[in-house]
C-alpha positions in Angstrom: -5.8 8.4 22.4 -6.1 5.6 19.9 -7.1 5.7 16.4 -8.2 2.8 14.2 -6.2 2.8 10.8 -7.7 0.5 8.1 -5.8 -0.1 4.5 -7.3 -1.5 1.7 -5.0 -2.9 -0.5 -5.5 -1.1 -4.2 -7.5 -4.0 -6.8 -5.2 -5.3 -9.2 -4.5 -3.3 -12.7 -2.9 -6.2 -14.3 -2.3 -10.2 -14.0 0.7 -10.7 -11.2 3.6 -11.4 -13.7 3.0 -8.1 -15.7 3.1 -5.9 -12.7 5.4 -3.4 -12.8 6.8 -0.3 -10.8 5.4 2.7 -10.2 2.1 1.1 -12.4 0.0 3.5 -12.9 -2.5 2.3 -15.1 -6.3 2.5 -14.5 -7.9 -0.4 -13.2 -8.7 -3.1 -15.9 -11.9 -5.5 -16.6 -10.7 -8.3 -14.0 -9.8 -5.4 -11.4 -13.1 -3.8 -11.7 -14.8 -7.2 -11.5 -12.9 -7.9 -8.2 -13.9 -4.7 -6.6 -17.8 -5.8 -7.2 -17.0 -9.0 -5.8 -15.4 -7.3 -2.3 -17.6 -4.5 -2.3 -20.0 -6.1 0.3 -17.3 -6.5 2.9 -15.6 -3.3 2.2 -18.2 -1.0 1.3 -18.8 -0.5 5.1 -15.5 0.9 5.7 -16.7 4.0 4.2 -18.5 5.0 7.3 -14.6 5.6 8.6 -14.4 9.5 9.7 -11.1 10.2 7.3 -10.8 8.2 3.9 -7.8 8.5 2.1 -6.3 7.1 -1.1 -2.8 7.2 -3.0 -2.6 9.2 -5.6 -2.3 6.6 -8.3 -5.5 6.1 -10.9 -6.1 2.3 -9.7 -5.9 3.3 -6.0 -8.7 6.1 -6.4 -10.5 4.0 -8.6 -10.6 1.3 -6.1 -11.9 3.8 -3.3 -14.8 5.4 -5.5 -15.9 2.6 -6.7 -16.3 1.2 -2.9 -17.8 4.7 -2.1 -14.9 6.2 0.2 -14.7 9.3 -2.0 -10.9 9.4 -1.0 -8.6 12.1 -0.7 -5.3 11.5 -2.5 -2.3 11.5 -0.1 1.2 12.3 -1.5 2.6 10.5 0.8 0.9 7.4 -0.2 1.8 6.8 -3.4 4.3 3.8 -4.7 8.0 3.6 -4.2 10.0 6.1 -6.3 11.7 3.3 -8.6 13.5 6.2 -10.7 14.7 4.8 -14.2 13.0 1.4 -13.1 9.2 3.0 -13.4 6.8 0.8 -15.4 9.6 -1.8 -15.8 8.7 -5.4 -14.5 11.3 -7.2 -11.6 12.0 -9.6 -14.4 13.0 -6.8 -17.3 14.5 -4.7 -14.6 16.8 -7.6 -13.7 17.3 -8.3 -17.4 19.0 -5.3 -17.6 20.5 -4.5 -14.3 21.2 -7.9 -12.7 24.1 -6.3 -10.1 22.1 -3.3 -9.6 18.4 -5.1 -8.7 20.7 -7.8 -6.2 22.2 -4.5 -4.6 18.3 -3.4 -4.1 16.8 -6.3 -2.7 20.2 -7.1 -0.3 20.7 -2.8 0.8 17.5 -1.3 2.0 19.3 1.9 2.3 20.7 1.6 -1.9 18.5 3.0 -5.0 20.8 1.9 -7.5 17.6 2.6 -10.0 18.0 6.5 -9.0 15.0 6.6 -6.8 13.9 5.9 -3.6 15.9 3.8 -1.2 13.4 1.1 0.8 14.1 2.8 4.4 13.2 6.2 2.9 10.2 5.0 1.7 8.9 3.0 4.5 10.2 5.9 6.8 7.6 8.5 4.6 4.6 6.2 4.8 5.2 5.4 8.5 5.8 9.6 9.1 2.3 9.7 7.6 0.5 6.9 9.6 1.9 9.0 13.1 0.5 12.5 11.7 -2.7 10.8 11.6 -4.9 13.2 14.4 -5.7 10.9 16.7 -9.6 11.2 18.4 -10.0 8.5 20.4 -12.0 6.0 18.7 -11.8 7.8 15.1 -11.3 5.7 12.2 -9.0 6.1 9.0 -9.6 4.1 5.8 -6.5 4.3 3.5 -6.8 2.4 0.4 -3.2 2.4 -1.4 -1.1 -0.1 -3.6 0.1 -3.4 -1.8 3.9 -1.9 -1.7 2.6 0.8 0.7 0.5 -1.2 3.2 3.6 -3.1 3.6 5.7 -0.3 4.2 3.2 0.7 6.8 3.2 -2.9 8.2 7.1 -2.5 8.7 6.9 0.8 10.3 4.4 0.1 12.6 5.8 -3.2 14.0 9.3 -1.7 13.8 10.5 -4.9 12.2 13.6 -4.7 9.8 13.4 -3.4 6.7 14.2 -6.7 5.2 11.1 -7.6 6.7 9.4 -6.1 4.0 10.0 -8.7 1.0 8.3 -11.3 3.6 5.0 -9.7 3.8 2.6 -10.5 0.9 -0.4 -8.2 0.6 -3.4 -9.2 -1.7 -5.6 -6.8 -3.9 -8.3 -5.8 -2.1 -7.2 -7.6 1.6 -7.3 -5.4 4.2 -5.3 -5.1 7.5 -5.9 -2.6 10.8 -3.3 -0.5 12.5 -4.5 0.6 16.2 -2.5 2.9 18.0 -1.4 6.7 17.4 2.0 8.4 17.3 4.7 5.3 16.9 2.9 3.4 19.0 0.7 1.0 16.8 -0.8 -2.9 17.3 -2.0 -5.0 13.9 -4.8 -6.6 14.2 -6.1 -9.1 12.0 -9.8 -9.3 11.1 -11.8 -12.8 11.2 -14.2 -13.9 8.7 -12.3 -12.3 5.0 -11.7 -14.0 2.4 -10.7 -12.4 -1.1 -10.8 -14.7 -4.7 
């Protein structure tokens, strides 16, 4: 049994350097303008039997406006960053230089009070292998760019570490085949995102 798992990385809510953790803003002006932009490649993923979203405003913004009519997954949403949440890296590291090196070097610390890295990369990878799995059926999952990497390192078993080298672009996509622990990436031809 294979199934086809599709993740649409959530449209931006703000420019790259004012990101921050746990965001959970609505989309803004240039967000909404890059959905419309996409929308012609993506819109088709909406035919996809199951369509899913994280719970966060931008994510299910991003699938509505792109017609998936998403349901929210819990265990889709953004990295718990405990007293870190809606900080920047830069203002977190302003205050807690020892504690965000800790972070970035331990995937197993949360010296922020939150979620360590493996525990979070371990919840979205327990959801990608509950999936049901029809042979043939197809999932589209459109979540923020933090948890379609988490998925990425799950389902190529790679090192945690692995995670900080995988960059993941609003609105790019990337497709999981496989079922249960078992999964292949494969990489689509022909997208292009501004």
């Amino acid at each position: 049994m294979h199934l086809r798992v599709t993740f649409v990385a959530t449209a931006r809510s703000s420019s790259l350097l004012a990101e921050r953790f746990e965001e959970d803003r609505p989309l803004d002006q240039a967000g909404w303008d890059a959905v419309q932009r996409a929308a012609a490649e993506l819109v088709p993923l909406a035919a996809a039997e199951l369509r899913y979203c994280s719970p966060s405003p931008g994510s299910r913004a991003t699938g509505d406006a792109l017609g998936y009519a998403p349901l929210a997954q819990l265990a889709l949403r953004d990295c718990d960053m405990g007293r870190w949440r809606g900080l920047t890296l830069g203002e977190a590291m302003a205050r807690e230089p020892s504690a965000v090196d800790a972070w970035l070097a331990d995937p197993r610390s949360a010296p922020h009070g939150g979620e360590p890295l493996m525990s979070f990369v371990s919840r979205v990878g327990q959801w990608l292998d509950t999936r049901p799995a029809d042979d043939g059926s197809q999932i589209v999952a459109v979540a923020e760019p933090s948890v379609v990497r988490a998925a990425l390192v799950h389902a190529l078993r790679a090192h945690p570490s692995t995670y900080w080298n995988i960059d993941v672009r609003p609105l790019s996509t990337v497709t999981l085949i496989g079922a249960n622990g078992r999964w292949n990436l494969r990489l689509e031809a022909g997208l292009q995102r501004v």
